[in-house]
C-alpha positions as YAML, in Angstrom:
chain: A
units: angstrom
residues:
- id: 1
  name: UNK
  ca: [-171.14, 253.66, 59.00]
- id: 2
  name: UNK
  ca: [-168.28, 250.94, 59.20]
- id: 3
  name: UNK
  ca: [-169.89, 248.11, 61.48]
- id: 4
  name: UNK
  ca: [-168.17, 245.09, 62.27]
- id: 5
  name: UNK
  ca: [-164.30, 244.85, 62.21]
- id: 6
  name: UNK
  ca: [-163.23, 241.55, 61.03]
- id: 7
  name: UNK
  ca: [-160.26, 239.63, 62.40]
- id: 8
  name: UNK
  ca: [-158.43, 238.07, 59.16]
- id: 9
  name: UNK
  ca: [-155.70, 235.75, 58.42]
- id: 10
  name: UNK
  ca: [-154.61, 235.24, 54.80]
- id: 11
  name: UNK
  ca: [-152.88, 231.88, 54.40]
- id: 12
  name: UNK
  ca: [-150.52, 232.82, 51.55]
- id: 13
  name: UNK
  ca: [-147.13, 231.63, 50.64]
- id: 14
  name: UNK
  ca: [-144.20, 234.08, 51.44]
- id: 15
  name: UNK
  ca: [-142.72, 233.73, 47.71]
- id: 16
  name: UNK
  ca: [-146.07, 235.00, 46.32]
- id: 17
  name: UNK
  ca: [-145.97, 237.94, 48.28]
- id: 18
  name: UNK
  ca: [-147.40, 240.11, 45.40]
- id: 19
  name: UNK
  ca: [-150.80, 238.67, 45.80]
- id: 20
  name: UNK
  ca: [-150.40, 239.20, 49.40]
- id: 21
  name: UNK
  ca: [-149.95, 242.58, 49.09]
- id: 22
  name: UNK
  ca: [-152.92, 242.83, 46.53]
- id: 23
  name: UNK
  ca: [-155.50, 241.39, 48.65]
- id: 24
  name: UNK
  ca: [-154.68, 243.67, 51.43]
- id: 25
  name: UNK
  ca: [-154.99, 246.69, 48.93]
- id: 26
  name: UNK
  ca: [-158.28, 245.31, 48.07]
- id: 27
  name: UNK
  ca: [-159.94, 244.28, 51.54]
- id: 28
  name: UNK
  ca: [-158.57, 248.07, 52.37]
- id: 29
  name: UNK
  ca: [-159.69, 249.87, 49.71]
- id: 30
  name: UNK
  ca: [-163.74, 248.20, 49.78]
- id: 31
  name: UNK
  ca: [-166.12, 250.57, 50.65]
- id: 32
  name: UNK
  ca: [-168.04, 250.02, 54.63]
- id: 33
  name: UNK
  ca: [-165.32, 247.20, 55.02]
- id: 34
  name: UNK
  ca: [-162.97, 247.34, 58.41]
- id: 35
  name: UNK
  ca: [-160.51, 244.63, 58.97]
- id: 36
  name: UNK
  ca: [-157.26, 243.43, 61.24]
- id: 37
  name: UNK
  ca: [-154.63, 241.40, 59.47]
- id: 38
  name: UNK
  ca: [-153.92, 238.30, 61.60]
- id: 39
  name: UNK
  ca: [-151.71, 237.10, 58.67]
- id: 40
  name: UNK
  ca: [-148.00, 236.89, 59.05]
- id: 41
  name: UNK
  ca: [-146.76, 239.21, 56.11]
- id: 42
  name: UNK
  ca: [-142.96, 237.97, 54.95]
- id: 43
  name: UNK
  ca: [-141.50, 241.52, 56.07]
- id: 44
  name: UNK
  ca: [-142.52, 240.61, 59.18]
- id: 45
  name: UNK
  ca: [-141.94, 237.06, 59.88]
- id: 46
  name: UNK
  ca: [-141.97, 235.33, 63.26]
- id: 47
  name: UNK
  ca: [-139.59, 233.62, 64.63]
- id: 48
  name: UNK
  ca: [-139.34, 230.80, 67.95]
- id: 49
  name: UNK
  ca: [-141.98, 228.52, 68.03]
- id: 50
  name: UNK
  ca: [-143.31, 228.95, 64.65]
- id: 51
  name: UNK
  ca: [-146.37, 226.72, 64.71]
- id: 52
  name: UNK
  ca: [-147.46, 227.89, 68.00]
- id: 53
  name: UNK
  ca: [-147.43, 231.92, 66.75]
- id: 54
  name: UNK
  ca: [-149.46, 230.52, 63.63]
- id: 55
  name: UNK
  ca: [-152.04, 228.58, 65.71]
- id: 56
  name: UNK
  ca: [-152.51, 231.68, 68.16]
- id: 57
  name: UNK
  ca: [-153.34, 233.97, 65.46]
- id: 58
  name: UNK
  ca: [-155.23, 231.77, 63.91]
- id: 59
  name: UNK
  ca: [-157.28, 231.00, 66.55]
- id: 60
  name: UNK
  ca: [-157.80, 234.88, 66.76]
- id: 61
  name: UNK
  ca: [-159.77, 235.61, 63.73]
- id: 62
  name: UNK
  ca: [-163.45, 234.97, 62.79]
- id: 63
  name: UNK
  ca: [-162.10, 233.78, 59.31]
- id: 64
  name: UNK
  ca: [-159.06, 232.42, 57.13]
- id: 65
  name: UNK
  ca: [-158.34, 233.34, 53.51]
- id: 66
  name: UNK
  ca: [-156.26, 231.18, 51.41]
- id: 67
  name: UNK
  ca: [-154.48, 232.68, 48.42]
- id: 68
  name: UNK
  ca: [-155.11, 229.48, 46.51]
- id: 69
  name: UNK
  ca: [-152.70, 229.01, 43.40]
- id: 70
  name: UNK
  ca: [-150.89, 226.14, 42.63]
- id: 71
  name: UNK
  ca: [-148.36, 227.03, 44.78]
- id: 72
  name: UNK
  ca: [-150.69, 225.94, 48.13]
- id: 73
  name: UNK
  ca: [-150.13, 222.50, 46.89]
- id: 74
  name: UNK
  ca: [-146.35, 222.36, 47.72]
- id: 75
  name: UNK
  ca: [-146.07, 224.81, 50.96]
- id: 76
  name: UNK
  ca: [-146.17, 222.59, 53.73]
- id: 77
  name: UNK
  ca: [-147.02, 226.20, 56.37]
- id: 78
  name: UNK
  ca: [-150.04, 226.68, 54.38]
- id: 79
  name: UNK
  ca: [-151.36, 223.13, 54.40]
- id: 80
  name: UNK
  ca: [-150.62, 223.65, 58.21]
- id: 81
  name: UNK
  ca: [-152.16, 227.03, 58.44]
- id: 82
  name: UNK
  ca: [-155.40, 225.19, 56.39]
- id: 83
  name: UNK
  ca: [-155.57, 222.04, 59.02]
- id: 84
  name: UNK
  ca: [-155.02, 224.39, 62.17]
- id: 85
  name: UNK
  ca: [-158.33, 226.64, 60.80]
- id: 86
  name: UNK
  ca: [-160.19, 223.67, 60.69]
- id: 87
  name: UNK
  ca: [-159.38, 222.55, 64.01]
- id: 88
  name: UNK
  ca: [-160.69, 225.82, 65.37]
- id: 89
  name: UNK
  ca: [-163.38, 225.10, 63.17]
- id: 90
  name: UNK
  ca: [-162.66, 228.73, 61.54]
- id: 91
  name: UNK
  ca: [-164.41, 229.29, 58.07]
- id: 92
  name: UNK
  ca: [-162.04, 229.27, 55.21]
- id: 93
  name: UNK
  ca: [-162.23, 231.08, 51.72]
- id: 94
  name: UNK
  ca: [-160.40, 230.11, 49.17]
- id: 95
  name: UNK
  ca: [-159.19, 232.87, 46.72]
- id: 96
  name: UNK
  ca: [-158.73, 231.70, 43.21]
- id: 97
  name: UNK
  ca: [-155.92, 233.77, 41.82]
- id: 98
  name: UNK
  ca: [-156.20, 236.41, 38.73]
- id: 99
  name: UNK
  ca: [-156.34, 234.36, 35.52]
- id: 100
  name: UNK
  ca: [-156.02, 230.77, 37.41]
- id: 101
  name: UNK
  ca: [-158.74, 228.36, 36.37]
- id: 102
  name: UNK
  ca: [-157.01, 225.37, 38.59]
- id: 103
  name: UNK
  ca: [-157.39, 225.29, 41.78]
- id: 104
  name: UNK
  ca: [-154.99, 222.95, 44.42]
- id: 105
  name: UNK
  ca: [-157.39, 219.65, 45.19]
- id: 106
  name: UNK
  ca: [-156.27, 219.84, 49.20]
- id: 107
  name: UNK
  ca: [-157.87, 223.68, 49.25]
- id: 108
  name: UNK
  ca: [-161.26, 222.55, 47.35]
- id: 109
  name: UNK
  ca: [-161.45, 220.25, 49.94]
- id: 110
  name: UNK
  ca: [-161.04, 221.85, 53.23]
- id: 111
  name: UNK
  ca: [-162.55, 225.27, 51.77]
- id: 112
  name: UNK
  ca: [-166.07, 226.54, 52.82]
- id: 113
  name: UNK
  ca: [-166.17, 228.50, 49.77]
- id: 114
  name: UNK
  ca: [-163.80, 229.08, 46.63]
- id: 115
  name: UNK
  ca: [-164.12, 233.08, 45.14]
- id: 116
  name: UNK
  ca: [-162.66, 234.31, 42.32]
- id: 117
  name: UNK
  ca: [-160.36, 237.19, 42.70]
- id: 118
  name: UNK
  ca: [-163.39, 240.06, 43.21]
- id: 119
  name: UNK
  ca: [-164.06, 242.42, 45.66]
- id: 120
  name: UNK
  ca: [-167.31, 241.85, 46.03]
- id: 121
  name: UNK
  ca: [-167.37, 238.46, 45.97]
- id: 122
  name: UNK
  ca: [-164.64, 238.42, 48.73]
- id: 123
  name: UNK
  ca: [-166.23, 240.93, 50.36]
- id: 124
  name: UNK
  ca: [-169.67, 238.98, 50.75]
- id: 125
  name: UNK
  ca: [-168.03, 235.87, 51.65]
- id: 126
  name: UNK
  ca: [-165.94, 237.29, 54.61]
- id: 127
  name: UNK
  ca: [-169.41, 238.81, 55.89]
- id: 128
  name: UNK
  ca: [-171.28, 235.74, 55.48]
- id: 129
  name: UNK
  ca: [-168.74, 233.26, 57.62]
- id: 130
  name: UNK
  ca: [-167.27, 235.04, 59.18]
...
């Protein structure tokens, strides 16, 4: 029995695309779980009106996950991706990277809940705002 399918966008900088990757491997491979990447992978990147193409996928999912390492501190499309969830008022996760204990201030602020990187606890956060 699969149930709901969840519209996802993962907020992630294109640099980092290993942990993209990752997280897709994991929301995939969790048992009962069915998804649709919203995200904008950096093999596929749009092009035009940038911001606009962000906003409208955005505004398409039930939920946003940030891939929160230190890194979401300097990329100004993820601090735009972050402020264009809120104005949806779309729940946000924040994902706290394999052996990171820091976390960027900016994403502990706007984030309805910080995980660490487990499937379960990814998992049951997705379900419950989603």
């Amino acid at each position: 029995m699969q149930g709901k399918t969840y519209n996802i966008f993962i907020s992630h900088a294109w640099d980092y695309k290993d942990e993209y990757h990752r997280l897709c491997d994991l929301l995939n491979s969790a048992p009962y779980f069915s998804w649709k990447d919203y995200s904008v992978p950096s093999h596929d990147p749009l092009t035009g009106a940038l911001r606009k193409q962000f906003d409208d996928r955005i505004q398409l999912s039930s939920v946003v996950l940030v891939l929160s390492g230190m890194y979401a501190k300097y990329s100004n499309w993820m601090q735009a991706e972050m402020r264009i969830a809120k104005s949806y008022n779309k729940p946000i996760i924040g994902i706290i990277p394999q052996g990171q204990d820091r976390v960027p201030v900016d994403v502990q602020q706007i984030a309805d809940e910080l995980v660490r990187w487990n499937t379960d606890s990814i998992i049951s956060a997705i379900r419950q705002h989603a």
